[in-house]
N, C-alpha and C positions, 0 to 999 in steps of 0.2 A: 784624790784617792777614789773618792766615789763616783767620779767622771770614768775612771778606767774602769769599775766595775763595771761599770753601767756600758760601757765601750767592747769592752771583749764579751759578754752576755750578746750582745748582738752580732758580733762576730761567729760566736759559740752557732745562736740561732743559725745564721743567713749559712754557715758550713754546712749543718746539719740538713736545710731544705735542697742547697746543691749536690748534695748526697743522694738525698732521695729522688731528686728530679734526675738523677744521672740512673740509678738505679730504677726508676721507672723506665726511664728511655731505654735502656739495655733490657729490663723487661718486653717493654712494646716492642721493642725489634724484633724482638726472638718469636712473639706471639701471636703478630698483626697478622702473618700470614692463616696461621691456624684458626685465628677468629674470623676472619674473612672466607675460608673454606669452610666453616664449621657453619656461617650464616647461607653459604649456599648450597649445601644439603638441606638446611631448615627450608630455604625457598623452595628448591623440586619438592618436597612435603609440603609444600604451602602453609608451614608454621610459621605463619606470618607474623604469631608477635614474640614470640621467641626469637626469632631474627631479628627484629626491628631494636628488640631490647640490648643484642650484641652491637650492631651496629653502629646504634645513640650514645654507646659506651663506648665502644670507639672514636666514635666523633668527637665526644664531649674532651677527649685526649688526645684533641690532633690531629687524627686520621684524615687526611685529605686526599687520596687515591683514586683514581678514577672508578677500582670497583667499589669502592664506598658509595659513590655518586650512585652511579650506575643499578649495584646492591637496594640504598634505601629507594630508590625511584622505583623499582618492581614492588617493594614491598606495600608502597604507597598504592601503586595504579592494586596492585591485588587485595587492596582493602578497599579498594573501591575513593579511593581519595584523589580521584585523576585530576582536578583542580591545582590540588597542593603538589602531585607528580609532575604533572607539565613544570608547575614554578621552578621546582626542583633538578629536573632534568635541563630547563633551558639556562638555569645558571652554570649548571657542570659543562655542558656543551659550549658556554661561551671561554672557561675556564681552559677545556681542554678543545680547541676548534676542529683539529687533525683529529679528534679519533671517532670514526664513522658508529662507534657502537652505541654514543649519543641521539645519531642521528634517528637510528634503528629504533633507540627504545621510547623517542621522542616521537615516531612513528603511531606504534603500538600504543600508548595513550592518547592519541589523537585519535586515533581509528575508538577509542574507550569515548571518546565525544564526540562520536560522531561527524567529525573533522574528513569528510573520504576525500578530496581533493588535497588538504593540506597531508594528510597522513600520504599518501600515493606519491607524494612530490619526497617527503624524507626516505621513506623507505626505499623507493627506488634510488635515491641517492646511493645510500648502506646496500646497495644489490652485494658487493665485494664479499658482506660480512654474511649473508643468508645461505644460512647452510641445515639449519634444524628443522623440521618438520613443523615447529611451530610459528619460525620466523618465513616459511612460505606460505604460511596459512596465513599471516597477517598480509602480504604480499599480494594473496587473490583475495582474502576480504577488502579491502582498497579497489582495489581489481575491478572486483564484482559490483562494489558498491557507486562506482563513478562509471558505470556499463562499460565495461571493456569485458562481458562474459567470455570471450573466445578466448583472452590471454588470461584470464582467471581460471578456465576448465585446463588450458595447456599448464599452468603450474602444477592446479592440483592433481590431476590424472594418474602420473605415477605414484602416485602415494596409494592409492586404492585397494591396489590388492593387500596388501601391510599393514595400511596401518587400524590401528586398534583405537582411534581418535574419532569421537562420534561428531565433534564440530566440522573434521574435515569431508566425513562423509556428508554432513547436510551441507556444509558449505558449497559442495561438488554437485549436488543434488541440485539443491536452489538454479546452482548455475544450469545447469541443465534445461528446467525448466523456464530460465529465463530465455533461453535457445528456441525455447518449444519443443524441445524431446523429453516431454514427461513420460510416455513408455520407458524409457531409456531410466528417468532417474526415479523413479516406483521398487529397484530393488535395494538404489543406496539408500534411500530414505528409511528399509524395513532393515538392513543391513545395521543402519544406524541408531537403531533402537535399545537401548539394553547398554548403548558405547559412549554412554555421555553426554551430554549438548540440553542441546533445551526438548525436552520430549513434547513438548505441549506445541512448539513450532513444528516438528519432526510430523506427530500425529495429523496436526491441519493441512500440515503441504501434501503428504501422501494423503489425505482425501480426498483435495485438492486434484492433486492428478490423476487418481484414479476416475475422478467426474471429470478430466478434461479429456480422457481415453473412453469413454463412455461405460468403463468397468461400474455402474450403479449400485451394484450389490455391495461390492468391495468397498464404495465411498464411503454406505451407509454405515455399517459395518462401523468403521473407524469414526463418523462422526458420532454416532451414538456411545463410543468407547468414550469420547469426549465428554461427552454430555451427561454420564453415568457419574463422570466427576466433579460434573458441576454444569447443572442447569440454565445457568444464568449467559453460559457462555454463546454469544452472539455470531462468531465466525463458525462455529458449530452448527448453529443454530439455521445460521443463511446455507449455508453446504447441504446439510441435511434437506432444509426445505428447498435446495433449487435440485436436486435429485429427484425430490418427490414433483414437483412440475413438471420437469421432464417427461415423469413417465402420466402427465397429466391427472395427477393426483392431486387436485387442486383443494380439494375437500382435507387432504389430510397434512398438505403444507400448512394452510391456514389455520387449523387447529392446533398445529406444531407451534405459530407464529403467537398465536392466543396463548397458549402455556406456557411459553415461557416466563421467567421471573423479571424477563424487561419487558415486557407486553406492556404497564400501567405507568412504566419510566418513556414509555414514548420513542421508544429508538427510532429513527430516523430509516436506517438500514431495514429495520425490522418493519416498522409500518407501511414502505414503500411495497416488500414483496407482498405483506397483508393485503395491501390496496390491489397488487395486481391478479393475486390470485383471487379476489373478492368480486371483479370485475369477469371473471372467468365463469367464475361461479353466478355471475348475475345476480352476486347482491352489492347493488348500486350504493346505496345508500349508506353501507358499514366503506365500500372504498371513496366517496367522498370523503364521509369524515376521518379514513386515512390520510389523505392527500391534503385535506384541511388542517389536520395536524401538524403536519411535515408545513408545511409555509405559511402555520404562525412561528414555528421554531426556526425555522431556515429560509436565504435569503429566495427568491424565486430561482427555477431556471427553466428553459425550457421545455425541461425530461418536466418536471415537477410540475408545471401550469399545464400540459398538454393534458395527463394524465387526470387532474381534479376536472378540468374542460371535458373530458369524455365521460366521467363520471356526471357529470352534471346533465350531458348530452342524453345519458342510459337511461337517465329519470327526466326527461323532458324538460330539463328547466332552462329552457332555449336562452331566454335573456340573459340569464346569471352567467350561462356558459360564453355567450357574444362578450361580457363582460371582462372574462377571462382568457379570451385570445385576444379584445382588444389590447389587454393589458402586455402581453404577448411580443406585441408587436411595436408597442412603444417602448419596452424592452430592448429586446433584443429584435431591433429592424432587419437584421441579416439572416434570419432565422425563416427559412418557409414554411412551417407549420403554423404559424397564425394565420396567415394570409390563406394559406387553403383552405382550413377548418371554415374560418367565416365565410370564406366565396362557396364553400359546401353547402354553409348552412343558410345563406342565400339563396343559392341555385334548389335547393332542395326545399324552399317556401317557409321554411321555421324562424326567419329573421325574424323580430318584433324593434330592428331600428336600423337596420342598413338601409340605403337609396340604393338603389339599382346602380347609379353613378359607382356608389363607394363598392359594390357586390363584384362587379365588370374589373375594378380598379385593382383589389385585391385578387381578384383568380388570374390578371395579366401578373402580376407580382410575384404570385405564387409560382407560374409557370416559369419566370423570369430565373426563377433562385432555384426551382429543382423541374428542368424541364423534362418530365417523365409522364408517358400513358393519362397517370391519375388524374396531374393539373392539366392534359387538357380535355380530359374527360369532365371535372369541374369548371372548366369554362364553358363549356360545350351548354353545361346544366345555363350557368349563368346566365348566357345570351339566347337560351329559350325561355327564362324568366324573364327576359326584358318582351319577348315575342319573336323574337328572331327565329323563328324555325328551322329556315332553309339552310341558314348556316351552320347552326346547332349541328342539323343532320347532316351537313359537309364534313364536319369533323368527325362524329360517329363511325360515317362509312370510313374515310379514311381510318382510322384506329380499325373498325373491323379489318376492311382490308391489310391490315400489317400485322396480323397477329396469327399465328396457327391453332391455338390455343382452343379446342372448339366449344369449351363449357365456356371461355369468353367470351368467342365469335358469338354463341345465341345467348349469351345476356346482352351484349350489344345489337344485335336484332333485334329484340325487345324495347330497347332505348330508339331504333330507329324507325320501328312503327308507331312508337310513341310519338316523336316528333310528326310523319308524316301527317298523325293527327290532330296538328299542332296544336299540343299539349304539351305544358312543361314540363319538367322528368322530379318523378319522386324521389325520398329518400330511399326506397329500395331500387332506381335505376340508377344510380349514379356511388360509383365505388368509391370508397371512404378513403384516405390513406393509413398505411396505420398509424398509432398513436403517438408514437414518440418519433 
């Protein structure tokens, strides 16, 4: 007797849950659709967790739809969780293989990592499914990002005059200027101001192109708008001061470069132009220990040693400097600025450890790897410091001879009366190349 109790109580039960499981299903039918629409309204609003909470509740009841997939995969990359969206996106995409809208959104989160090769490869897959304004703009960001600008400006182009998307205008802008027609993209950039996107990118690039148009005023202008908001900011900071160079204001670059809030953090960026405007300005001593700075912190290169080498050169510290092109050149052997500087500073009597041997050796090297006027106006020095006169002056004349130039023609006169009075030629006869 109390086996059949106990028997139809469980009967009772297990009717009761297929009731309601019938009853939910005949619910979910009716309402998948409307929850599913209702989450992507919430997405165009980018109520991203109002959505995600419809969603999860879906899921958690079976939902397995492609826009589900699809649905939480936006939800994710727009929270910024492109990690857990990829994961997500590539299981639905294997789930469903035919439906290119995978492909697209699997795009769009790669392009969130930085992926430009892998995202340009999905997306142009999904070309069939791009049809919104937003899925072209991933389309030339890809584009742009893997340098194909010219098929990046033909996507975005007709959008321009329409649309109201501040990304597409920088995005279009960028491209532009990766073309080289910054005139051209100077009005999308101010267009794109007030429309979205990243303003602090927006602001840099148009100061940017206004200094690459030579508009200085205008650059100023916006980099200082920068700067008003934050001191500290370094790409501002270099804009600003390579503006003020220009207009050889070198006095107030570097005072630019000293007030800022990285000046005592040592920037790299920042102490380089410090160094070169210091050097301008003829104080040696503050752009060595520029240039000294930069290469205990970074590895050498040959911008960087040439530069602490002339500095050392400004303040006569002839050996420390030989020291530094030697280094130079055991470096980086393919490089002619070492091999010249020393055959200079040979030919020009400052050596305190070159042989005449090694002086000779380095100005044919130097000549070897950049054969131009200079090195062989430094040989020329060279093989007058060994005594060679006559040849010295062979070379001289020749160079005068091939040049129109007539403020070169008589400092080369001056070099060739020098020789005839066979004397070696000074460091003011003999032309420096420049620094870097």
């Amino acid at each position: 007797m109390l086996v059949s109790i106990v028997l139809i109580f469980l009967l009772l039960v297990a009717f009761l849950r297929l009731r309601d499981w019938a009853k939910y299903g005949q619910m979910h039918k009716k309402s998948r659709f409307r929850l599913l629409s209702k989450a992507k309204k919430l997405l165009n609003k980018e109520a991203w967790e109002e959505a995600e909470k419809i969603l999860l509740l879906l899921y958690e009841n079976g939902e397995r739809s492609p826009d589900l997939w699809l649905l939480y995969s936006q939800v994710l990359r727009g929270t910024n969780r492109v990690e857990e969206a990829l994961r997500w996106i590539a299981f639905g995409a294997r789930k469903y293989p035919n439906d290119l809208s995978f492909l697209l959104e699997e795009g769009q989160i790669l392009l969130r990592l930085k992926k430009w090769e892998e995202s340009l490869q999905k997306i142009v897959r999904a070309t069939p499914l791009i049809r919104s304004e937003e899925d072209h703009l991933a389309l030339a960001t890809a584009l742009y990002y893997t340098d194909h600008f010219e098929d990046a400006w033909m996507i975005l182009s007709p959008f321009l005059e329409r649309t109201r998307n501040g990304f597409v205008l920088t995005l279009a802008a960028d491209t532009l200027v990766a073309m080289g027609a910054n005139q051209e993209a100077i009005p999308l950039y101010v267009h794109a101001l007030g429309r979205g996107g990243k303003r602090h990118h927006i602001l840099l690039a148009l100061g940017n192109a206004y200094h690459q148009t030579g508009q200085l005023k205008e650059a100023e202008a916006v980099f200082q708008k920068i700067l008003m908001r934050d001191r500290s900011d370094i790409a501002a900071t270099l804009g600003l001061g390579a503006c003020m160079e220009e207009k050889n204001f070198y006095n107030k670059a570097l005072a630019l470069y000293q007030s800022t809030p990285v000046w005592t953090s040592g920037d790299l960026s920042i102490l380089k132009q410090a160094g070169i405007s210091a050097l301008h300005l003829q104080k040696f001593e503050l752009a060595r220990d520029c240039f000294s700075q930069i290469l205990e912190k970074h590895p050498p290169t040959p911008l960087y040693l040439s530069y602490f080498g002339y500095s050392l050169e400004c303040l006569q510290r002839w050996e420390e400097a030989e020291e530094v092109y030697l280094q130079m050149i055991r470096l980086f052997p393919h490089h002619p600025h070492g091999y010249r500087t020393l055959a200079w500073i040979f030919g020009s009597g400052h050596s305190h450890q070159l042989t005449p041997d090694e002086g000779i050796a380095f100005a044919h090297k130097g000549l070897k790897l950049l054969p131009d006027p200079i090195s062989w106006e430094i040989l020329s020095a060279c093989i007058a410091r060994m005594g060679n006169y006559e040849k010295a002056y062979e070379i001289q004349h020749y160079l005068f001879t091939s040049i129109d130039d007539q403020q070169e023609r008589a400092r080369r006169q001056i070099a060739m009366r020098v020789l005839r009075g066979k004397n070696p030629l000074s460091d003011t006869q003999i032309k420096r190349g420049l620094v870097a």
